[in-house]
N, C-alpha and C positions, 0 to 999 in steps of 0.2 A: 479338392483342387483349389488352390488359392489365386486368385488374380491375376498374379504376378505370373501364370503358367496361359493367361488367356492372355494378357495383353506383351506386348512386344515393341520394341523400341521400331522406327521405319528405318530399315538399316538395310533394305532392300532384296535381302533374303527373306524367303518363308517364314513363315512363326515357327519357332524350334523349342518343345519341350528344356527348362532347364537341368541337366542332369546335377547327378550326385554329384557329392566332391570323395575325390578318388581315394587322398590320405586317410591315415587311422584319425584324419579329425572331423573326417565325417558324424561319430558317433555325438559330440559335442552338440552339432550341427544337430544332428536328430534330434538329441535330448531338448534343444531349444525350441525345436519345432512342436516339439509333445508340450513342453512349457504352453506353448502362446493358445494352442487351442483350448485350455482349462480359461471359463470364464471370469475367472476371479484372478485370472495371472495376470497383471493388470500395471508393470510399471515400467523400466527402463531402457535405456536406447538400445538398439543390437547394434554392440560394438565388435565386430569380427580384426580389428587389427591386430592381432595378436597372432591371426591365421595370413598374415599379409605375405611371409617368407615362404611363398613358393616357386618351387624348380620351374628349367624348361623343360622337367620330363612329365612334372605335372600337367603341362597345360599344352604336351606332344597327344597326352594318353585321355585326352578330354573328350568325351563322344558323348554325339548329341543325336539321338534318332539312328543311332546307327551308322553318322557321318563323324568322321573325322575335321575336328574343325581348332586350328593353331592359332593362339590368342596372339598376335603384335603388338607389342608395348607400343609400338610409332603410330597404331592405329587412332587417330583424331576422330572417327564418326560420331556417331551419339551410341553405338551400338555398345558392343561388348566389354570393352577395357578402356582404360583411362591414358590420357597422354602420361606418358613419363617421360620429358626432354631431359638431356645432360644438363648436370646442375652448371655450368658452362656458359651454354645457352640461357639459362634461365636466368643468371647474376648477367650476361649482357643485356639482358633484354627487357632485366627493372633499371637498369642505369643508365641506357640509351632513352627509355621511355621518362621516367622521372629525375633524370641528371642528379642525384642523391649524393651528398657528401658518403664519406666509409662509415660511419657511424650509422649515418639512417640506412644507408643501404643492410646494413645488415641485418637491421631489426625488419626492413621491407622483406628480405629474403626468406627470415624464420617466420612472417605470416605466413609466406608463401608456402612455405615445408608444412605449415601446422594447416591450411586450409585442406592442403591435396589430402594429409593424413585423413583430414573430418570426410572430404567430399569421396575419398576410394573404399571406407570403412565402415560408410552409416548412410540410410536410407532411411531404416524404420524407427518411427518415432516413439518414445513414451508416451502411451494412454493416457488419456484424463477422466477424469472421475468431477463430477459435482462433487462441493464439499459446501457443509456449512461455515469456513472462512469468509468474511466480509458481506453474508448474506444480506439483500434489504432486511434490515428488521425490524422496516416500519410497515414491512408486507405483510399478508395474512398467514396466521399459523398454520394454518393446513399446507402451504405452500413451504413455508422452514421444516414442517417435520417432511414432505417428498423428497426434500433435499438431502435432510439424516438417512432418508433410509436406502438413499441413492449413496451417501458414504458408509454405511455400517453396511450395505450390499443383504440381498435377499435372504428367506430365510436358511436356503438350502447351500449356503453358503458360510454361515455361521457355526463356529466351531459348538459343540453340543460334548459336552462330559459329565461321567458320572460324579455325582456329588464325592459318592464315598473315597472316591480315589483323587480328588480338588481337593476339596474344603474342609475335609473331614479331618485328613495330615496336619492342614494347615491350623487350623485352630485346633489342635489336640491337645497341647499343654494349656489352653488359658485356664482350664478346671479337671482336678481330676474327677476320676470315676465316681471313686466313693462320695465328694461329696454331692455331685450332681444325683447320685442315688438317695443320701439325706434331704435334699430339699425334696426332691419328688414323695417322698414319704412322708416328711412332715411339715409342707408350708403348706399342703391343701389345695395347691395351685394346679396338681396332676390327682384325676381322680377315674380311675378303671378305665383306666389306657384313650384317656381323655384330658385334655387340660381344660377345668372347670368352664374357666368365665368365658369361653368360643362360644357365642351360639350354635347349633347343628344344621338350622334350618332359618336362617336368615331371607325374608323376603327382600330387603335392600341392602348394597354394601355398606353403605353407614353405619349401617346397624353393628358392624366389625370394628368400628374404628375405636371408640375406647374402651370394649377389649382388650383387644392387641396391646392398646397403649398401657392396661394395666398388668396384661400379662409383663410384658415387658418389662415395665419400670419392675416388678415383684424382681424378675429375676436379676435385674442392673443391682435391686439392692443387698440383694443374698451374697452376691458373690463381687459386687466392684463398690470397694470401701470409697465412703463418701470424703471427698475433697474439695475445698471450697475453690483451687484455682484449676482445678480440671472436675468439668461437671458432663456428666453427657443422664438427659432425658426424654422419653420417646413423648413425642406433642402430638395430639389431632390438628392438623394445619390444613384441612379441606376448603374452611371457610376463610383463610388469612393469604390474600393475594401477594404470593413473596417475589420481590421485582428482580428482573431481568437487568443485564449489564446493559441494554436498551431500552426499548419502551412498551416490551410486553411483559404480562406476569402469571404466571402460575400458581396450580394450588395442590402438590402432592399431600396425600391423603394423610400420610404421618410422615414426620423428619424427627428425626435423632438430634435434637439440638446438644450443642459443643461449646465448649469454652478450655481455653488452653492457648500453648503458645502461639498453633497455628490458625488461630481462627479469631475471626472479628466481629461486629456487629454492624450494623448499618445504621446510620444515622437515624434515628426518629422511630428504626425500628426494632421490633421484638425478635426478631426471628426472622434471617436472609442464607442466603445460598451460601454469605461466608462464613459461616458458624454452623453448618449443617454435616451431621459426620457421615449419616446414611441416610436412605428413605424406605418410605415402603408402601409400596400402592394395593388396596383393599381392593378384591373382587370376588364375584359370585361361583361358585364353581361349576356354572352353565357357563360363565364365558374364561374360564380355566386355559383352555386349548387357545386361545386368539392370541398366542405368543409372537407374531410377528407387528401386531400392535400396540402389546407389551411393551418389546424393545423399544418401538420408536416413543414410547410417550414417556420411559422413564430413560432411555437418550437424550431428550429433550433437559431434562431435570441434572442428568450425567453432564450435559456439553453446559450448561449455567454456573454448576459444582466445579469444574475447570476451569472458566473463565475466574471467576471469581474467590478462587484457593488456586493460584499460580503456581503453588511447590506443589499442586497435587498430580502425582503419578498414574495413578488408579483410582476410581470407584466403584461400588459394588451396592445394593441394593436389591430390595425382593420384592415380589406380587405376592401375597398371601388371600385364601381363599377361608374356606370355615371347615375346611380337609386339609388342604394340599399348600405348598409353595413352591417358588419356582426363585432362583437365585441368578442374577444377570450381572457380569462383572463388565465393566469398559476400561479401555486403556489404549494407548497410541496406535496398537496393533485395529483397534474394533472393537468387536464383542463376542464375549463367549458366556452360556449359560449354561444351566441343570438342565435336565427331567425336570416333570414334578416330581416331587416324594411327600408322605405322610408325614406329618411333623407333630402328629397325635401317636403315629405308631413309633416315630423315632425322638423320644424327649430329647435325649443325652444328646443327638445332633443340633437338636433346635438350640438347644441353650447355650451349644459352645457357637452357632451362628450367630446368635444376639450379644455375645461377650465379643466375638470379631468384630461384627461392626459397630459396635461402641466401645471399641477397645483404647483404654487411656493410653496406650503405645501407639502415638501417632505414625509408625511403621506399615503399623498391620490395617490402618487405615488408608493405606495409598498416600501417607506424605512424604519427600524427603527429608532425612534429619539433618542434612547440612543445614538449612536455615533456623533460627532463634529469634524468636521475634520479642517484643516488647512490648507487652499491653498493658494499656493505660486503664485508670478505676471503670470507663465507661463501657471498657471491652474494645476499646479502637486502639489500633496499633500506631506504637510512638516510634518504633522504630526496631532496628534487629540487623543479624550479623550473619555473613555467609561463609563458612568453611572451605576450604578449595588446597589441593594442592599446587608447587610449583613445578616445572618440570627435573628440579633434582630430587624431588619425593618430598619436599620438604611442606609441613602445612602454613598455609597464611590464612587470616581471618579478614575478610571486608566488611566495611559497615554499609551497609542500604542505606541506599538518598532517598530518603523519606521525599525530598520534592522533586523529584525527577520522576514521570509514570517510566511503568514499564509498557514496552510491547511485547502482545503475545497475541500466535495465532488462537481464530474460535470455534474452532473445528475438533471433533473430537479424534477421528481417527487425522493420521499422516503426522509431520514432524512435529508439531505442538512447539512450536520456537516459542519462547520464552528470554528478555533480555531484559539483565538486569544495572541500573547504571549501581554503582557502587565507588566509596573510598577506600584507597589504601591508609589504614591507620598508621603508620610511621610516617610515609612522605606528604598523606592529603592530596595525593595523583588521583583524580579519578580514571576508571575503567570500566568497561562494558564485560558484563558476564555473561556468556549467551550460551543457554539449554535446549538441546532441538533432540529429537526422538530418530535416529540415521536410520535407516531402512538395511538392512543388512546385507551387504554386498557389495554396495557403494564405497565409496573413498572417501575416509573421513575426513572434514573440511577443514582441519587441522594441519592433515599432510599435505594439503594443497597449500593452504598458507605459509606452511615451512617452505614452500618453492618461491614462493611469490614475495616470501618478506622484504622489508626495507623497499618495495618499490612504490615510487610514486603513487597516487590516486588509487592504492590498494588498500583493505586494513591489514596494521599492523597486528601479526600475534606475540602477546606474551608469555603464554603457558597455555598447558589444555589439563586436562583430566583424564586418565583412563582408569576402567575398570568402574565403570557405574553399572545402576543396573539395565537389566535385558527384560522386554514385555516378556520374554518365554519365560522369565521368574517369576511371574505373579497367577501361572496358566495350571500349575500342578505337573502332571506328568504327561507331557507333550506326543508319548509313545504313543496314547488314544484319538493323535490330531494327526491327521493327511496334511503333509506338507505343501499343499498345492490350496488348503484356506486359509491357512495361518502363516502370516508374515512376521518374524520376530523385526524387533526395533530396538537398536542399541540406543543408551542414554550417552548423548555426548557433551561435554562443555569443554568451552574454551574462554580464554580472556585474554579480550582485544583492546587497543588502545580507544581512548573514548574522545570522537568526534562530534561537533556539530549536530544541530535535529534533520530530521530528513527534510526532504528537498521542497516538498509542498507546505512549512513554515518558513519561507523565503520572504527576507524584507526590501527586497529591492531585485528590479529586474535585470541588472546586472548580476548580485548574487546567483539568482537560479538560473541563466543563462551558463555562468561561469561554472555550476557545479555540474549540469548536466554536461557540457562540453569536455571535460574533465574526466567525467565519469566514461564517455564515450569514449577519450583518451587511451585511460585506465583498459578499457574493455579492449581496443586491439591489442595493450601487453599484453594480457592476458592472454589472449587466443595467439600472440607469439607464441607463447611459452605452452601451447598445446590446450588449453583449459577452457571450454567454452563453458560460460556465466549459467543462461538457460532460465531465468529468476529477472527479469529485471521490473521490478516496481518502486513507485517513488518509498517506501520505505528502507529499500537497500543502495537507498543512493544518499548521503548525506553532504550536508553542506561545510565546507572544511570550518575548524576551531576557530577562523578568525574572520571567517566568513568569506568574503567577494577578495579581502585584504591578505588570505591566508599565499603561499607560493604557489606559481602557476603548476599545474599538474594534480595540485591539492586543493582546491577550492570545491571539489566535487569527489568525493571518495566513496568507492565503490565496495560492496561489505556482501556478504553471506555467500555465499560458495555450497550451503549445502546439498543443490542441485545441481553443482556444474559437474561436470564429464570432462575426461580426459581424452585424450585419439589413440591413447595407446590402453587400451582395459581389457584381459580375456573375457571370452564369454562366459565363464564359470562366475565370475563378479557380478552379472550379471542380477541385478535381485530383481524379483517379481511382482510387486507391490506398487498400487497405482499412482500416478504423481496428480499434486493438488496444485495449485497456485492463484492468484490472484486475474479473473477473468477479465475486468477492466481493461490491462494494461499486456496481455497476453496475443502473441501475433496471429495474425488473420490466418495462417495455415494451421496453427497450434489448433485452434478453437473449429478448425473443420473437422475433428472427431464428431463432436457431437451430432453433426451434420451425417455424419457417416455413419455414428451409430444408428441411426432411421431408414438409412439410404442399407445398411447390412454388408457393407463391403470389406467390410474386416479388419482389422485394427493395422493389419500387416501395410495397409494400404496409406497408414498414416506415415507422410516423411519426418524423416530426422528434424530435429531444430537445427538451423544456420545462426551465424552471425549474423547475419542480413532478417531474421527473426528479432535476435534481439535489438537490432538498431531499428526496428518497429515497432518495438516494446517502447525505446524512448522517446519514439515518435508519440506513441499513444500517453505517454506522458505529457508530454507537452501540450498536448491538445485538453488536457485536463486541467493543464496552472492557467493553460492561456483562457481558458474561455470560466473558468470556475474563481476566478482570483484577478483583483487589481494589481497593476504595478507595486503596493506596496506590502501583500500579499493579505490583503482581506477578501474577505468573502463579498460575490458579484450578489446582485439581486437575480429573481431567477427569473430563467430566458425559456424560448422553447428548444433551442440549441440543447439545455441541460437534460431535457429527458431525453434525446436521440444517444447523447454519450453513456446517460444511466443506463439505459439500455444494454451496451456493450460488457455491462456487469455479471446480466442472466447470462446463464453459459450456454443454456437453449437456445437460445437468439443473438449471441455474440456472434457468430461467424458473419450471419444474414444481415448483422445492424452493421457492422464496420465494413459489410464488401458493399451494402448500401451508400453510407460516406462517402466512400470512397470514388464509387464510379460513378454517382450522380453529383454534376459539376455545380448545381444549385446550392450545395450544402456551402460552397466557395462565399455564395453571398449571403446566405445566412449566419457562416460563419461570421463574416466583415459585419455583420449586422449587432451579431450577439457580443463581440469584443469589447471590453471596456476602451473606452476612447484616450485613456489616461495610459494608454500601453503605445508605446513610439512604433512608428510604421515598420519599422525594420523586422519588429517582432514579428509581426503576421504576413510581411515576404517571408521570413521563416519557416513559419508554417505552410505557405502555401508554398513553397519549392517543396519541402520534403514531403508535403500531402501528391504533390503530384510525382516525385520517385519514387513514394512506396505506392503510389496506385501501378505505375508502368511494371515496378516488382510483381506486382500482387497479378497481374496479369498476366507475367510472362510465367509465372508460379503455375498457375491455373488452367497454361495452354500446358506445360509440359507434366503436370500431375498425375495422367495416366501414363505416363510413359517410361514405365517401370524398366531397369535397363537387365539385362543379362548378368546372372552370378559369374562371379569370378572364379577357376577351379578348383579356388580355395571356399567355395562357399559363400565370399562374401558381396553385396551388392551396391557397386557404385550408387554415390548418391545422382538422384534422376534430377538434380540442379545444379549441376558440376560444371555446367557452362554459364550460368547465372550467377554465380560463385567466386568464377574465377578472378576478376578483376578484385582482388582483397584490399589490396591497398588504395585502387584507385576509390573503391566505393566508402574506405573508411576519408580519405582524405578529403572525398568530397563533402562530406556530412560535416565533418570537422570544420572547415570553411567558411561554410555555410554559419555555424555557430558563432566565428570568427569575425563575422561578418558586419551578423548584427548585434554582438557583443560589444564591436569598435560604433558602431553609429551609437547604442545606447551612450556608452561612456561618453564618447565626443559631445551630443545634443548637451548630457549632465553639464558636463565642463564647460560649455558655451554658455548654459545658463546660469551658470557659478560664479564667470568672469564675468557677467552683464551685469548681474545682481552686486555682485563687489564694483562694478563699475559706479552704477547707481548711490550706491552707497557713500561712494568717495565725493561724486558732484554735489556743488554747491544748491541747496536747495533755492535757489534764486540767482535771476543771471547777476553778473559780477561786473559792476560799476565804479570806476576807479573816485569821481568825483560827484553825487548824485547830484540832480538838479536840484537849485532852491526851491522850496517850496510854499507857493501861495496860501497864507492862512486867514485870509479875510472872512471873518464871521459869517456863517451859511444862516438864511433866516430859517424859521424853524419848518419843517417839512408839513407840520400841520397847517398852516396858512396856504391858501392857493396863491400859485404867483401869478404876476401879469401872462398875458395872451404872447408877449410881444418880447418877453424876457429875453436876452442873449444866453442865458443859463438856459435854456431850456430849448430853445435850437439849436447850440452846441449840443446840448447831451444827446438828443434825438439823433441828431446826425453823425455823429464821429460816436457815439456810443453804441447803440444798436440801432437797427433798420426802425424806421418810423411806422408805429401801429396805432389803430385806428377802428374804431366798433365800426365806423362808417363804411357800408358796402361801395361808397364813389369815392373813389381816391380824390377826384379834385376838390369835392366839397371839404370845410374848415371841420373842425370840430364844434359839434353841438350846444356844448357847455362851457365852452372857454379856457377846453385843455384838461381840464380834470379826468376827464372819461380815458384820453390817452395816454395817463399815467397809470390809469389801474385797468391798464393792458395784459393778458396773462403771465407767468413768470416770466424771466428772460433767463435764457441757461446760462449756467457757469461758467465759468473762464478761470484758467490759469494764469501761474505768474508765468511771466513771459511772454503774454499773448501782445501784439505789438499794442501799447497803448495809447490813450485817449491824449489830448491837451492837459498843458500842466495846470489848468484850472479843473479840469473833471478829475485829475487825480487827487489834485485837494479835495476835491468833493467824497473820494472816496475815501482818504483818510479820514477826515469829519465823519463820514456813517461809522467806521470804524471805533473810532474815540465814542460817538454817542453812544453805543451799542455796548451794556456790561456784557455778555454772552457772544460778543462776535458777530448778532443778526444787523443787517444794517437794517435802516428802520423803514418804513415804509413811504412812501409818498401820499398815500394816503392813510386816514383811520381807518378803515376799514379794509386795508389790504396790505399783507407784509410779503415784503421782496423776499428771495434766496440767498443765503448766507454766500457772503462773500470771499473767498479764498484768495483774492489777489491783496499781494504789498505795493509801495509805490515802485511804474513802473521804470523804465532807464530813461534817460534824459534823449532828447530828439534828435540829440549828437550821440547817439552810440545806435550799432545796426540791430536791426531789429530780427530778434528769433521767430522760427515760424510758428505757428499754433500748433498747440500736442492738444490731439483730443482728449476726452474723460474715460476710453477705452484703455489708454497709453499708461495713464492714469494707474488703473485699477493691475494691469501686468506689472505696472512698475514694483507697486505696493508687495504684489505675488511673490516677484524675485526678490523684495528687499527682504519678506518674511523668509523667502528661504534661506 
C-alpha cells in the first residue's frame, strides 16, 4: 500500500481508498506502478497528461468503496479535481486583476494554460541519486568513492554477463585463430595450459605486477606492429602517484600507456589519466570474490579516465588474480562486468582481451572518431578539429578553441554533458557544441529548441546530430539484461549559438543582476510555451555576448534543456533512470528525497518540481555570487557564512542545511555581516526580500506535503500545491521586480558617481580669482635664527594661523625659552587650497617656504624639527568670499572618483 492510500486530503469525507481507473489505460497505469517498485527504476516525472481526455461517463462509472462518487469540474475544495473555470472568466480575471496591454495579456494567459497543464498532471517527482558531479574533492577518499557507489548503485543491481557472449564477439576479428595458436606454440609465453611467467602461488599482489606487464607487452609485440606515433605499453604504475583533475592522486597497479591522436601527456609528467588506454588492478585470489570493491576502486580510476579524455564514451579495464579475471566495463549507463573465468584455461580469449584494450583503433577503446586532435613533439595537444553534421545531412568540420576550456560533467554514470566552444572555418563564427548522454525516453533537447528558437534569453539552435551512438552498443547482447537494471542512453549533440561565460564570472553588479533577471525572464517563456527548465544552476545561465550592454531580455540567456519536461508527454516516454544535478543550487523540496530516503516513505511521496522550484533554484544562486564574490566579481576572503552554504553541496544534508537558513532569522545577520561592503544596499534588500518569500513558500510547501490529493478517474494525480501555484504570473512578476529594482539603484548610484567624478574633473584645481592680490616679497630672515620674543611675525602667525601651542601646562604663563619651545610644537595638520586664508604677509611667508624648499617640504622652524608638506597655493585676496574648509577625507573620495 502506498501512502498516498493512507493519507487523504481534509475534504471532509471519510478517507476513501483510490480506485482503479476504469479505461483500457489502466494497464499503462499498472505497468508504471510495477516500474516504480523495482529499486533501481529511479528517474522521471509521472507525467499522466496524455490520459487527461476523459468522458463524463468516466468519472459517472467512478466507484470508491463501493460508493458512487461524481467528480465537478466546479468543485474548488482541496479534494478531488482541479478548478476548470471558462477560459472567459479566466482572460477577465488576469485583465481586471493586472490591466495588461493584448499583447501581455496573452502571454499572461498561456502561463496560465501551461501551469494548470503542470499542476492537473504531475505530483510525483523524479528521484535523486547522489552522484559524483561537483563532489568536495578536497574531502576524504573514502567519502568520493560512497558517493560512486551510491551512483554506479549496489551490487545486485549491476548488469552481470557472460564473457563469451560480450567480449568475445566483440574483439573476434583483432587476431585470427591460427595465429593466436602460432604464438602459443612457439613464443614460450603459454606453457601446458599455463602461461609461463604468472606466478601460481604468490604471497603478495606485487609480486603479479611485472608479470602481467611482461606477459602483456610479449603479446602487444607479436601481434600490434610497432609505430612510433601510436604506442600503447603496459607500466607497473603502483608506485607513481598519477594526479587527479583535483587535488587527490592515485596509483592503479598497471595502465596501458598511449600515445595517439587522442591522448595527451601532462605537463612534467610521465604518465597521467590523459594518455592512459586501460588499467588493470592486480589481486590475490583470496580476495577474487570482493567484486563490489573492485568496482568502486577501479570507478574511481574510470570516473578520472573521463574527466580527463572528454571524447571518451566508454572504459573498460580488468582485476587479474594469478587464476582468474574479471573484466568491468563503465559508460554513461553505469557498469556492467564478467564472471570471473580462467585466463590460463582460455589463451585465445585472454589475448584478443589485451589487443581490445590496447587497440590502435581508438573506436574499440571508447573514443569518439569525430574529434582529430593535434599533438605537439611533447605529446600536448596544439589543437584539433570536430566533424558534425548540418541538419541538411551535409558534413561541416569545426576547429577547437584551444583557449576557451571546455565544461563537462564528473560523474560517471547520468548525462556526461560535455561542451565544446569551437570555430567555424569559413565565417570564424564561433559556436558551442554540446554532447550529453539523453536517458531514453525523454525528448530530446533539440526538439525543444526547435519550439523555443529565435526567442529572447533562450539559446539559439543551429543544427543537431542524429544517429550517434546508444550505451546499449557497447553492452553486447542486451537479451541477457532485465530491463528494469539497465538504462540505455542515447548520444546527442547539438550546436548552439555561442554566448558569454556563465553567470559566476560576472565583472560588475549590474551585469549579474541583469543576466539573472533575464534568465528569470527567459524562464516564464518558457513555461508559456509548456516547458519547465527543472536544471537551474549558475552554469546554464550565461552572461549575454556583450555582457550588461547586450539587449534587454539578452543580457542573461538561459541554455540546456536536457532536463526540462514538457505538460503534455505519455506515460510510455516515460524512462526510468535516476536524475543527477547539481546539489548546491537545487530546491529545498528537490533535495527532501534524501531525507525521505531514511524516513522510507517512498519515492512516490516526492512532488513534482514547480516553477516556484526553480525560481529557488535562482534564488540559491544568488546567495552564492552575493556572499562568495565582490562587486567586481572576485573571490571574497573566507567567512563562516561560507561553510553553512557549502554545506548545501552534500546532498545528505542539503535539505536540513537550507531549511536551517531559512527558518532561523539570525542567518539574516550573519548574512549582513559576511557581505562584502563594496556591494550597494539594494543588493542585499534583494536577497533579504526573496530569503523571506522563499522561506513563506517553503512553509506553505511543508504544511501541505502530506496532502496527497485524490486520483483523477483517469489515474492521474493533481499536483498537492495547486493552490501555491496558482498565482503564476503574479509570483513570476514579483520576483522580476524585485530584480528591477535593485538593478535601477545599482546603475543610478554608478551614474551619480560617474557625473561627480566628471564633475571633479572639470573644476578648477584652485578657487578662481579674476585679479590676485599683490604680493608682499620682503626678504624672510632665515628660519635658522630665533626671532625676537616680541616679533609682529610671530603673533600674527600664532594667531591667524593656528591655535597657539605651548609645552606649558598654564596657559597664562609665557614661554620658558623665548618662543623656541612653541615653535617646535607637534605638527600642525594640513590644509587645502581653499581654506579661508591667513593675512597677505603670512601668505608671503608661505610662498618663501615654498621657493626655499627644492622638494616642496617647507622648511622647518627649527633645526631640529621639520613641519608637513605644504599643499596650499597663494590664497584669494580679502576682497573675494571665502570657500568653506573641505576636509583631508573629501580629499581622498575626491581622488577615488577622479581615478574612476
Amino acid at each position: 500500500m502506498t501512502p498516498a492510500t493512507l493519507i487523504e486530503t481534509d475534504t471532509g469525507d471519510p478517507p476513501r481508498l483510490p480506485s482503479s481507473p476504469v479505461s483500457d489505460d489502466s494497464v499503462c497505469f499498472d505497468s508504471l506502478v510495477q516500474d516504480s517498485s523495482d529499486p533501481n527504476d529511479t528517474d522521471d516525472e509521472y507525467d499522466h497528461s496524455w490520459l487527461n481526455e476523459s468522458s463524463d461517463d468516466d468519472e459517472d462509472d467512478e466507484i470508491r468503496d463501493g460508493n458512487a462518487d461524481v467528480y465537478d469540474p466546479n468543485d474548488t475544495g482541496k479534494g478531488d479535481d482541479i478548478n476548470e473555470s471558462d477560459e472567459e472568466a479566466d482572460e477577465a480575471k488576469v485583465a481586471s486583476s493586472l490591466a495588461m496591454p493584448e499583447e501581455d495579456l496573452r502571454v499572461a494567459k498561456a502561463c496560465t494554460d501551461a501551469n494548470k497543464a503542470f499542476s492537473a498532471t504531475q505530483d510525483s517527482g523524479t528521484p535523486l541519486k547522489r552522484t559524483t558531479h561537483r563532489i568536495n574533492e578536497s574531502g576524504n577518499s573514502d567519502h568520493i568513492k560512497e558517493v560512486l557507489l551510491d551512483e554506479l548503485g549496489p551490487m545486485n543491481t549491476v548488469p552481470r554477463v557472460d564473457i563469451l557472449r560480450w567480449i568475445s564477439p566483440a574483439y573476434e576479428d583483432l587476431a585470427e585463430e591460427s595465429r593466436i595458436n602460432e604464438f602459443l606454440r612457439e613464443s614460450g609465453e603459454y606453457h601446458k595450459g599455463r602461461w609461463r611467467c604468472i606466478p601460481k602461488n604468490p604471497k603478495l599482489e606485487k609480486v603479479l605486477y611485472d608479470p602481467v606487464c611482461d606477459l602483456w607487452n610479449a603479446i602487444l609485440d607479436e601481434f600490434m606492429p610497432a609505430r612510433r606515433e601510436d604506442m600503447r605499453r603496459a607500466v607497473a604504475t603502483d608506485r607513481v602517484k598519477i594526479k587527479h583533475h583535483a587535488i587527490h592522486a592515485s596509483s592503479p597497479d598497471i595502465c596501458i600507456e598511449a600515445s595517439g591522436p587522442s591522448f595527451t601527456l601532462v605537463s612534467g609528467e610521465m604518465i597521467g589519466f590523459s594518455n592512459i588506454a586501460a588499467f588493470i588492478d592486480a589481486k590475490l585470489e583470496t580476495d577474487a570474490s570482493n567484486c563490489q570493491a573492485h568496482m568502486v576502486q577501479l570507478g574511481g580510476y574510470a570516473r578520472q579516465t573521463f574527466i580527463q579524455q572528454p571524447n571518451r564514451m566508454f572504459v573498460r579495464c580488468l582485476i587479474m588474480t594469478q587464476h582468474r579475471a574479471r573484466l568491468f566495463h563503465f559508460d554513461r549507463s553505469g557498469v556492467q562486468y564478467t564472471p570471473l573465468f580462467n585466463y590460463h584455461a582460455r589463451p585465445r580469449l585472454f589475448v584478443r582481451i589485451v589487443l581490445g584494450l590496447s587497440s590502435l583503433d581508438e573506436r574499440r577503446l571508447g573514443l569518439d572518431p569525430s574529434f582529430q586532435w593535434i599533438i605537439g613533439p611533447q605529446g600536448v595537444k596544439l589543437g584539433g578539429t570536430l566533424e558534425t553534421v548540418r541538419d541538411d545531412g551535409s558534413v561541416i568540420t569545426y576547429d577547437l578553441d584551444m583557449e576557451e576550456d571546455i565544461f563537462d560533467r564528473t560523474s560517471i554514470r547520468g548525462r556526461g554533458t560535455v561542451c565544446w566552444p569551437v570555430r567555424d572555418r569559413e565565417t570564424g563564427e564561433r559556436v558551442l557544441v554540446k554532447d550529453y548522454w539523453m536517458s531514453e525516453g525523454r525528448t530530446p533537447e533539440y526538439e525543444l529548441l526547435q519550439k523555443v528558437r529565435y526567442t529572447p534569453g533562450l539559446c539559439h539552435l543551429i543544427s543537431h546530430e542524429e544517429g550517434r551512438p546508444e550505451t546499449k552498443d557497447f553492452r553486447g547482447d542486451l537479451s541477457a539484461l532485465r530491463a528494469v537494471i539497465f538504462h540505455n542512453r542515447k548520444s546527442i549533440r547539438i550546436i548552439i549559438k555561442f554566448y558569454g561565460t556563465s553567470v559566476d564570472n560576472f565583472k560588475s553588479p549590474e551585469e549579474m543582476l541583469a543576466a539573472l533577471r533575464d534568465a528569470i525572464q527567459a524562464h516564464q517563456t518558457l513555461y508559456t510555451m509548456g516547458i519547465l527548465h527543472r536544471d537551474i544552476t549558475f552554469n546554464n545561465i550565461l552572461i549575454g555576448i556583450r555582457g550588461f550592454e547586450s539587449e534587454d531580455g539578452e543580457r542573461g540567456v538561459l541554455i540546456d534543456l536536457d532536463m526540462a519536461i514538457e505538460n503534455v508527454r505519455p506515460i510510455l516516454d516515460i524512462c526510468k533512470d535516476f536524475r543527477s544535478g547539481t546539489t548546491m543550487f537545487q530546491p529545498i523540496m528537490v533535495t527532501k528525497f534524501f531525507d525521505l530516503s531514511h524516513l522510507q516513505l517512498g519515492k512516490e511521496m516526492i512532488p513534482a518540481q514547480d516553477y516556484l522550484d526553480d525560481l529557488e533554484s535562482i534564488f540559491w544562486i544568488l546567495v552564492f555570487l552575493l556572499f562568495f564574490y565582490k562587486p567586481n566579481g572576485e573571490k571574497v576572503p573566507h567567512h563562516a557564512l561560507h561553510d553553512m552554504i557549502w554545506r548545501f553541496e552534500d546532498a545528505a544534508y542539503s535539505y536540513k542545511e537550507k531549511t536551517s537558513f531559512l527558518n532561523n532569522k539570525s542567518n539574516l545577520y550573519l548574512a549582513q555581516r559576511a557581505i562584502h561592503p563594496d556591494w550597494h544596499a539594494s543588493c542585499f534588500q534583494l536577497f533579504r526580500k526573496l530569503y523571506e518569500r522563499f522561506d513563506s513558500i517553503h512553509q506553505a510547501k511543508e504544511v501541505a506535503f502530506f496532502e496527497i490529493k485524490n486520483p483523477l478517474p483517469n489515474g492521474t494525480v493533481p499536483n498537492r500545491f495547486s493552490d501555491l501555484l496558482e498565482d503564476v504570473n503574479g509570483n513570476y512578476s514579483y520576483i522580476i521586480e524585485l530584480f528591477d529594482d535593485a538593478l535601477k539603484a545599482v546603475v543610478d548610484a554608478k551614474k551619480e558617481a560617474l557625473i561627480a567624478a566628471l564633475n571633479d574633473a572639470d573644476a578648477p584645481s584652485s578657487p578662481a580669482v579674476s585679479e590676485p592680490a599683490p604680493v608682499v616679497s620682503t626678504p624672510r630672515k632665515p628660519r635658522t635664527r630665533a626671532l625676537r620674543r616680541d616679533s609682529p611675525l610671530v603673533a600674527l602667525s600664532l594667531t591667524q594661523r593656528t591655535p597657539k601651542r605651548t609645552r606649558n601646562s598654564n596657559p597664562e604663563a609665557g614661554p620658558s625659552n623665548g618662543g623656541i619651545e612653541d615653535l617646535q610644537s607637534p605638527r600642525r595638520p594640513k590644509r587645502r587650497c581653499g581654506v579661508p586664508g591667513p593675512s597677505r604677509l603670512s601668505q608671503a611667508e608661505s610662498f618663501e617656504n615654498d621657493v626655499d624648499s627644492d622638494d616642496g617640504d617647507m622648511p622647518d622652524e627649527s633645526p631640529t624639527r621639520r613641519l608637513p608638506k605644504r599643499r596650499c597655493i597663494a590664497g584669494p585676496s580679502n576682497l573675494q568670499p571665502q570657500a568653506e574648509p573641505v576636509e583631508d577625507d573629501d580629499m581622498e573620495e575626491d581622488e577615488q572618483e577622479d581615478d574612476f
